[in-house]
C-alpha positions in Angstrom: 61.4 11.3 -79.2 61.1 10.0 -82.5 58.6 12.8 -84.6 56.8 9.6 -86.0 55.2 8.8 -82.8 53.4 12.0 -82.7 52.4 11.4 -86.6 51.0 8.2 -86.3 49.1 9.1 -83.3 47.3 11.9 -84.9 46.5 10.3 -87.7 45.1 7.2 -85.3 42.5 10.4 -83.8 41.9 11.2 -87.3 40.2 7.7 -88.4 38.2 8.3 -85.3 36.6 11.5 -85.9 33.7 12.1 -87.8 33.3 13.6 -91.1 33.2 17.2 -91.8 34.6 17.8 -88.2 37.4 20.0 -86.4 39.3 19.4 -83.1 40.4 21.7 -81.2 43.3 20.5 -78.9 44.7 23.5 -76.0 47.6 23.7 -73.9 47.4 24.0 -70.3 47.5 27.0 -68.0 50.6 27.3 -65.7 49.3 27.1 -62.2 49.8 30.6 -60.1 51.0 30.3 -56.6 51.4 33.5 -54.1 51.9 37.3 -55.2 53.2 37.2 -58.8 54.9 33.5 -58.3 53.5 31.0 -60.9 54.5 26.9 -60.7 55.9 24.9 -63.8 53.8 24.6 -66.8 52.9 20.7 -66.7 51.8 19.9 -70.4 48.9 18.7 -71.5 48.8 15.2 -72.3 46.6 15.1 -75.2 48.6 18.0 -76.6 51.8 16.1 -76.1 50.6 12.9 -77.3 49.5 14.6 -80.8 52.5 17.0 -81.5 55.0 16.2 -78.8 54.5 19.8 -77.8 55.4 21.2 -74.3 55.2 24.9 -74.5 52.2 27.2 -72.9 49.0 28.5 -75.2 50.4 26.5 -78.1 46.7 25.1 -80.0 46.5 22.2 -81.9 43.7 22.0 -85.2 43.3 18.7 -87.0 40.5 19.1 -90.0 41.0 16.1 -91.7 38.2 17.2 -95.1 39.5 21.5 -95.0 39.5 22.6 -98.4 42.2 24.1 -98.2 44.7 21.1 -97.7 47.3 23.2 -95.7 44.7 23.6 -93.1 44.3 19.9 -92.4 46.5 20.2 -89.3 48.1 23.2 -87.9 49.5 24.4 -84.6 49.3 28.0 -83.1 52.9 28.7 -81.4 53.6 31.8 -79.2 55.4 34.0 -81.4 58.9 35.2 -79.3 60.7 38.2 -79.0 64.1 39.4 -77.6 62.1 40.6 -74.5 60.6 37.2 -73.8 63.1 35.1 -74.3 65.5 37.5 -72.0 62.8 37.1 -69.1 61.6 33.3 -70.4 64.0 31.5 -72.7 63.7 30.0 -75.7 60.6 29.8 -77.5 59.7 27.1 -80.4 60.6 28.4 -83.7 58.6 27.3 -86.4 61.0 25.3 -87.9 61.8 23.8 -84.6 58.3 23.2 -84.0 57.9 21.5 -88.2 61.3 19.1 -86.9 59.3 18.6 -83.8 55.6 17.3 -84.4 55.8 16.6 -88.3 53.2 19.2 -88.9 54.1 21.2 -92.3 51.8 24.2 -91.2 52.9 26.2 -88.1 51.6 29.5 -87.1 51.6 32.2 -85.1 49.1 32.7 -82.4 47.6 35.9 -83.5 46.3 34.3 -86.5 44.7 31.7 -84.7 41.0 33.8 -84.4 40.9 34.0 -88.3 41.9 29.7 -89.5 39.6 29.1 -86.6 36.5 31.0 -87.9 37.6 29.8 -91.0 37.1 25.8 -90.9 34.4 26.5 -87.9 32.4 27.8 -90.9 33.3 24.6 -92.9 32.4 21.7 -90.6 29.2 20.1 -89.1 30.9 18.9 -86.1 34.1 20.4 -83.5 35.5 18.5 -81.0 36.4 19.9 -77.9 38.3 18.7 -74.8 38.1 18.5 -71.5 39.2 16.9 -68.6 37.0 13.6 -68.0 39.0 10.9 -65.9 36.3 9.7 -63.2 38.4 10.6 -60.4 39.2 14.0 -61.2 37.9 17.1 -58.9 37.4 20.0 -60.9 37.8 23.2 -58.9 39.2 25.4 -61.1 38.3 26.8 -65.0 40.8 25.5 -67.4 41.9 27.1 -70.2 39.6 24.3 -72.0 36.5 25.2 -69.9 37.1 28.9 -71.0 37.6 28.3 -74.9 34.3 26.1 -74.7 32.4 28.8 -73.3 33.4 31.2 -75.9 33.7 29.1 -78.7 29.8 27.6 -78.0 28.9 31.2 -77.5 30.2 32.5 -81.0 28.7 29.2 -82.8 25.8 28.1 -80.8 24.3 26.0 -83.9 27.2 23.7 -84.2 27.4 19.8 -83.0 29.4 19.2 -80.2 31.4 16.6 -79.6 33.6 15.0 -76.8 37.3 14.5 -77.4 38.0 12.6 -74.7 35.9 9.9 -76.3 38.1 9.3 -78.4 41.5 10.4 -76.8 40.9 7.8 -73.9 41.1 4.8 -76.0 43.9 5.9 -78.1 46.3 6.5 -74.9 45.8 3.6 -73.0 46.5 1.5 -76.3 50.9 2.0 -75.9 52.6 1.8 -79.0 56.1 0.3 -78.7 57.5 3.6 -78.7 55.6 4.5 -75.6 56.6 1.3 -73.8 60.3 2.1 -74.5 59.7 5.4 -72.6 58.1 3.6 -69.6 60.7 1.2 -69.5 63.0 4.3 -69.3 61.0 6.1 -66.4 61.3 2.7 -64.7 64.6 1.6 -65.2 65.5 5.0 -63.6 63.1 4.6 -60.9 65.4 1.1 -60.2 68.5 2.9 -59.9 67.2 5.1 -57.2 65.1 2.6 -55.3 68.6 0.2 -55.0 70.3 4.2 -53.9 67.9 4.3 -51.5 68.0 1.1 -49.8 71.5 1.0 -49.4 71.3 4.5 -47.9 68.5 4.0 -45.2 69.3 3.5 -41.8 68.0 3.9 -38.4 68.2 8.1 -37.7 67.3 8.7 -41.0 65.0 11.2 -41.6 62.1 10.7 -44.1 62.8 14.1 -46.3 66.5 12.6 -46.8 65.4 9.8 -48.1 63.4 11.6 -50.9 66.4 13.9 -51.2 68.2 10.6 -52.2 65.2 10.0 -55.1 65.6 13.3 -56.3 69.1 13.7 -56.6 69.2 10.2 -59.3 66.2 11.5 -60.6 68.1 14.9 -61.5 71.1 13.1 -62.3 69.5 11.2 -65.0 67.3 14.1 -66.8 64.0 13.2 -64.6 61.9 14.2 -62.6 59.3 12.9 -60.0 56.2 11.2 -61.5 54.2 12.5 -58.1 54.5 13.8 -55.1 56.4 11.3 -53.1 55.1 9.6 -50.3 58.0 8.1 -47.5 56.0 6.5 -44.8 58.2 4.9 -42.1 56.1 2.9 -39.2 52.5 4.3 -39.0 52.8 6.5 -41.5 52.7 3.7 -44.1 48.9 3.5 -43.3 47.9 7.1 -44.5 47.4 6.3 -47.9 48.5 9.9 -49.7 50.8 10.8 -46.4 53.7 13.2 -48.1 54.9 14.5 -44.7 58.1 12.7 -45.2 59.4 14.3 -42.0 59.4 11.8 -39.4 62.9 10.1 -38.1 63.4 6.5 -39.3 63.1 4.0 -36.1 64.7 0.8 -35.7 62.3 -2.4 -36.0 59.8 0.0 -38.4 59.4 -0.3 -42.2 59.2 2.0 -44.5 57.4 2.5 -47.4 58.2 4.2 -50.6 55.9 5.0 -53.0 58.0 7.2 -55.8 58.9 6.9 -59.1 60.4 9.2 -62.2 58.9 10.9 -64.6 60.7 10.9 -68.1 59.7 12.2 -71.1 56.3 13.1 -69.4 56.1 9.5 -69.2 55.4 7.9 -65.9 56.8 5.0 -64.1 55.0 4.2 -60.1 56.8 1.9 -58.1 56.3 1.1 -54.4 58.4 -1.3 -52.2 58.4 -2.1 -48.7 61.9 -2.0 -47.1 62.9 -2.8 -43.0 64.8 0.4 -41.8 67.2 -1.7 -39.9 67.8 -3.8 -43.2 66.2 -7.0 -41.8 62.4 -7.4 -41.5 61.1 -9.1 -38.4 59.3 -12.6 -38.5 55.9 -10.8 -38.2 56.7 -8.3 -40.9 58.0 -11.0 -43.2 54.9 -13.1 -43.0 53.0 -9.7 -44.0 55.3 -8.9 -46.7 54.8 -12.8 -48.4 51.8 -12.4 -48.2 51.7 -9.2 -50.2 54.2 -10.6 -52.5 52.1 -13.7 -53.1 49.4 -11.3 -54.1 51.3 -9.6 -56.9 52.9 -12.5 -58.5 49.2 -13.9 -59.0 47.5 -10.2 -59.3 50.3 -10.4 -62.8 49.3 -13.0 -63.9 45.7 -12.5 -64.0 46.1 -9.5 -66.1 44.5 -11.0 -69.3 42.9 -9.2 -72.1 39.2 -9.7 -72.5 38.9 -9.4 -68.7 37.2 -6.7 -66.9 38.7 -4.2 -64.5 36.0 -5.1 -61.4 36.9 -8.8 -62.1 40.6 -8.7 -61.9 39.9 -6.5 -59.0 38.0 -8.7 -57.3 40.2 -11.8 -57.8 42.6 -10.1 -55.6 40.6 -8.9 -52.8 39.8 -12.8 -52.6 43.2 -13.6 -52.7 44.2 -10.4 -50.3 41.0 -12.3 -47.7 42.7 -15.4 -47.8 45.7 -14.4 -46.7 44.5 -12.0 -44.1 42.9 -15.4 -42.5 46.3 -16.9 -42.7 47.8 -13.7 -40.8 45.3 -13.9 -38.3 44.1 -10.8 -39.2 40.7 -12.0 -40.0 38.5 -15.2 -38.8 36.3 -17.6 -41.1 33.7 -15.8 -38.7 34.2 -12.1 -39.6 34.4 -13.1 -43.2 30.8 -15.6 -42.5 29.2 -12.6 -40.7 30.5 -9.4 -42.7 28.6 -6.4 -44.5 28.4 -7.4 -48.4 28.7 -3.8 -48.7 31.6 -3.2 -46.9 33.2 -6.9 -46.6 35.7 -7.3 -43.5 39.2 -7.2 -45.8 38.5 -3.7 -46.2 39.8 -2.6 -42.9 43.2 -4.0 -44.4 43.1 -3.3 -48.1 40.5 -0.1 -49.1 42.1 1.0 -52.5 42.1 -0.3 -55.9 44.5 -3.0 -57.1 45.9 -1.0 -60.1 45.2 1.7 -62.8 46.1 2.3 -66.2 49.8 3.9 -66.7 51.5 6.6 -69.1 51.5 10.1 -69.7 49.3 10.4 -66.4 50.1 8.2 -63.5 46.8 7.8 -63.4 46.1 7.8 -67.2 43.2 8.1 -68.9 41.6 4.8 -70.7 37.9 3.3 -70.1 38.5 0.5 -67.4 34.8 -0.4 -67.7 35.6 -2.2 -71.4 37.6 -5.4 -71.4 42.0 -5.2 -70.9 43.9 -5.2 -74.3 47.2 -6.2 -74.9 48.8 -3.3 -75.1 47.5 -2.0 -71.8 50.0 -0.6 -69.2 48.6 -1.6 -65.6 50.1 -1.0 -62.1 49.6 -3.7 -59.8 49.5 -2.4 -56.0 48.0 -4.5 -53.5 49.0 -3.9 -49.9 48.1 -5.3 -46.3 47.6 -1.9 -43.6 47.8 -2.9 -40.2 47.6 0.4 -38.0 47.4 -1.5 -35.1 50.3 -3.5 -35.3 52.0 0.2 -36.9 53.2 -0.9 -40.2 51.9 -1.5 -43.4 53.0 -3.2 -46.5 52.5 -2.1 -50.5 54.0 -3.4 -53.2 54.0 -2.4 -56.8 55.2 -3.4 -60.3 54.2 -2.0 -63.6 53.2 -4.4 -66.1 52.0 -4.2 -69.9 49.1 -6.8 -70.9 50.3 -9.3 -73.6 48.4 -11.5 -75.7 50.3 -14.3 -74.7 52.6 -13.5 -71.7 52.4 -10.3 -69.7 55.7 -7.6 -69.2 56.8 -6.8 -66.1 58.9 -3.2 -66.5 60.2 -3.6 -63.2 60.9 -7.6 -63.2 64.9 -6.5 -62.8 63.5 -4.1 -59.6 64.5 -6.0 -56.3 61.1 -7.4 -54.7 61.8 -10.1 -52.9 62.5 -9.8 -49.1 66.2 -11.7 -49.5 66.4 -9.5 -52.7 65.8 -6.1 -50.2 68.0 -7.2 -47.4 70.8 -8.4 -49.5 71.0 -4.5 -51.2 70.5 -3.2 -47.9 73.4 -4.7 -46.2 75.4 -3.9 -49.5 75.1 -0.9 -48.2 76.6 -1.0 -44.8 
């Protein structure tokens, strides 16, 4: 990744900040499992979108007015030894690290205590981070959480301020850099979806057909954006179901919401594909329907519009064609619960979220869409009684004049699927 990226972007937080302040910017824990077992370190995205950095209890300082100019910006590395790396690998060097993120001023981590009390005692105003996306669940102390305790508790007198603040509007703003990484993470996320279809088949098992998604994901350097979900028949109408263990019937559909992860950047595709490699007239009709809902969902991505609005343009449309499935009468719709309006029972989640380092990435959905903005667009028709369900999904970045569809070149529509899917018989 080109070291400029992570330059300009910390100089974008720096025109943000106050004057006389300090940020503090931490690297993420690595998640323990059982006993003495510990998962893969997954980096912090704020980290990595200032530095590019991916390795654990590495600290990032920006003080944009230090006195002393070669404390403007520095970043604490773990300092290696033979021992480490025999057990852990290689560890940044601080040349490496300079090559890296651009920053002149690396350091060890032992000398992080001292620089810190250091500007702390300089500045009016520290910036601190934590994890503020509206959907998160917090269960467990983060190696943020921690810092801010101490840190408040050494220099109770100081004024505090909020990181993500200014972090959230930054990242959902992609620079063309960023865009050329997404269109990476989908392009691969093609390759395995067209793998996939021509692989499926009646007897199929569910985990085989992730087993396809990771082996191209692999094969190309990536990995998976999320934990995949493979939902043949029913299955498809438990929203998070990540089973993937059922057999794969003749007559069902399956659904497959998975996509790569490259660069820590994140593509999220879902398609809709019959097992037997030709959909039914009923399924078809579904399947339009949901198709006609993502062509216009697209196209209403505008900027100056609002999140609720563009979400409630589809749910109209989604009610519409619910009528024309039969699914739902002028009556219900006449009669329903403003609070809980009938289409609910066939569409209950949200049309699409902001895209990037986190699938569901950070970026304040309450202001108006700018071009620039990376949204998925996901409607979907469940129908548990009929046992199938239909989702679709394309990423797309807002435009001022014309919108981008990453996944335009994806197969979506249903000649497109059966065509690759008898390819592959």
């Amino acid at each position: 990744m080109p070291v400029e990226l992570f330059v300009q972007n910390r100089e974008r937080l720096r025109q943000l900040m106050l004057p006389n302040s300090l940020a503090v910017v931490n690297a993420n824990d690595i998640p323990p499992t059982n006993a003495d077992g510990s998962l893969r370190l997954v980096p912090n995205s704020d980290l990595f979108y200032l530095t590019g950095v991916e390795q654990e209890e590495s600290i990032l300082l920006l003080c944009p007015e230090a006195h002393d100019e070669k404390l403007r910006e520095v970043l604490f590395l773990r300092e290696s030894t033979p021992l480490l790396e025999t057990w852990e690998g290689h560890k940044l060097t601080k040349d490496e690290a300079r090559t890296l993120t651009g920053i002149r001023q690396i350091k060890w981590l032992g000398e992080f205590p001292r620089v810190l009390h250091q500007l702390v005692c300089e500045v009016e105003h520290v910036y601190l981070n934590t994890n503020e996306h509206k959907r998160a669940v917090i269960a467990v102390e983060s190696r943020d959480a921690r810092f801010i305790r101490q840190l408040q508790a050494q220099y109770p007198l100081h004024d505090y301020q909020r990181l993500a603040r200014l972090m959230h509007p930054l990242r959902v703003l992609k620079s063309n850099h960023e865009i050329a990484l997404l269109q990476k993470a989908c392009n691969i996320t093609g390759e395995a979806f067209e793998r996939v279809a021509k692989f499926v088949k009646p007897g199929v098992n569910e985990c085989e057909v992730e087993a396809e998604f990771a082996h191209e994901f692999i094969r190309q350097c990536a990995g998976f954006a999320y934990i995949p979900i493979i939902a043949s028949g029913r299955n498809a109408c438990v929203l998070h179901y990540i089973e993937n263990a059922a057999v794969c019937k003749k007559g069902q559909l399956l659904l497959l919401d998975v996509a790569a992860n490259y660069a820590n950047y994140n593509a999220d595709l879902t398609r809709t594909i019959p097992v037997n490699g030709r959909f039914t007239r009923r399924q078809r009709q579904v399947y339009n329907a949901v198709l006609r809902v993502v062509r216009q969902s697209i196209d209403n991505l505008r900027p100056g519009k609002l999140h609720k609005d563009w979400q409630k343009e589809a749910e109209q449309l989604i009610e519409g064609e619910l009528v024309g499935l039969g699914l739902l009468t002028l009556r219900d719709i006449k009669r329903q619960d403003t609070d809980n309006p009938a289409f609910k029972k066939h569409f209950m989640h949200g049309l699409g979220h902001p895209l990037g380092l986190d699938v569901h990435d950070v970026g304040f959905t309450t202001l108006p869409m700018q071009a620039g903005w990376v949204f998925t667009v996901e409607p979907a028709i469940y129908i548990p009684e009929e046992g199938f369900a239909v989702r679709l999904e394309n990423n797309v970045v807002v435009g001022e004049e014309k919108n981008v569809d990453l996944m335009a070149h994806i197969p979506l529509e249903a000649e497109e699927i059966e065509d690759l899917m008898q390819a592959g018989k």
